[in-house]
C-alpha positions as CSV (number, residue, x, y, z in Angstrom):
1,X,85.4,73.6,-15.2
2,X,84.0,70.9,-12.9
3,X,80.4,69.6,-13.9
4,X,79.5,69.4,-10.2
5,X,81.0,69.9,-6.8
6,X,80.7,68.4,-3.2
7,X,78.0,70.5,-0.7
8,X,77.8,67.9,1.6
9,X,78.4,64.5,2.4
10,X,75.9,62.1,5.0
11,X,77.3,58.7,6.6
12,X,75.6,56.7,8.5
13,X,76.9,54.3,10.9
14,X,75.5,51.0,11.7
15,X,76.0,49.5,15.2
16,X,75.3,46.4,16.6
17,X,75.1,45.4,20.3
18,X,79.3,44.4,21.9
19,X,77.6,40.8,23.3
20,X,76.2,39.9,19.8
21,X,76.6,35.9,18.7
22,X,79.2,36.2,15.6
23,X,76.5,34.2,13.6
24,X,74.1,37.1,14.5
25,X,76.7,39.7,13.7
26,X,77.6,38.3,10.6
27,X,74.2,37.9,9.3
28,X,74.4,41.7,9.8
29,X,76.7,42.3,8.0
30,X,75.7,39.9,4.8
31,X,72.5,42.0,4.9
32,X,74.8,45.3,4.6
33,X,76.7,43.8,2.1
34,X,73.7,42.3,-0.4
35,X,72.7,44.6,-3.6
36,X,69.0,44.2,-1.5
37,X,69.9,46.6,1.2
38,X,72.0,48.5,-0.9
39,X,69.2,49.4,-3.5
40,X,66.6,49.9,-1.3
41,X,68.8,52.1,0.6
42,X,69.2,53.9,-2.6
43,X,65.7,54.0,-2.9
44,X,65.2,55.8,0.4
45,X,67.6,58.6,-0.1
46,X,65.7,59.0,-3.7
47,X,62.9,59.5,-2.1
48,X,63.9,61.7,0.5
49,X,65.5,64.1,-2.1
50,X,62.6,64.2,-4.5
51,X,60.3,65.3,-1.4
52,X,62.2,69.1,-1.4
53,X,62.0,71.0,-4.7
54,X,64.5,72.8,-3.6
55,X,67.0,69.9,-4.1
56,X,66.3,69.0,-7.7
57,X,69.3,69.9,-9.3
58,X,70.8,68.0,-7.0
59,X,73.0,64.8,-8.1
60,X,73.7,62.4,-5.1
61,X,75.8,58.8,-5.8
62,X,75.5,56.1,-2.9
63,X,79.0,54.1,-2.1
64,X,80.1,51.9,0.4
């Protein structure tokens, strides 16, 4: 039997303006890339799911 199984799944989608430099852009995109963003971003959704009791059993995995 499975341990867990999928309820839901979120994505968000990151935009940046269409006349953007490329160096601009790709500093973007380093940011999105680093472990930084990735743990803080991590971090966020933590907190978010510890601030509803009701989702404490919950398990949730972050992945690009």
């Amino acid at each position: 039997m499975a341990k867990s199984v999928v309820i839901d799944e979120l994505h968000v989608t990151v935009r940046v303006p269409a006349g953007l430099p490329d160096e601009y852009a790709e500093a973007v995109r380093d940011a999105l890339a680093g472990t930084a963003f990735m743990d803080r971003l991590r971090q966020a959704v933590r907190a978010a799911v510890r601030a509803f009791p009701e989702l404490a059993a919950v398990r949730f995995s972050l992945t690009r």
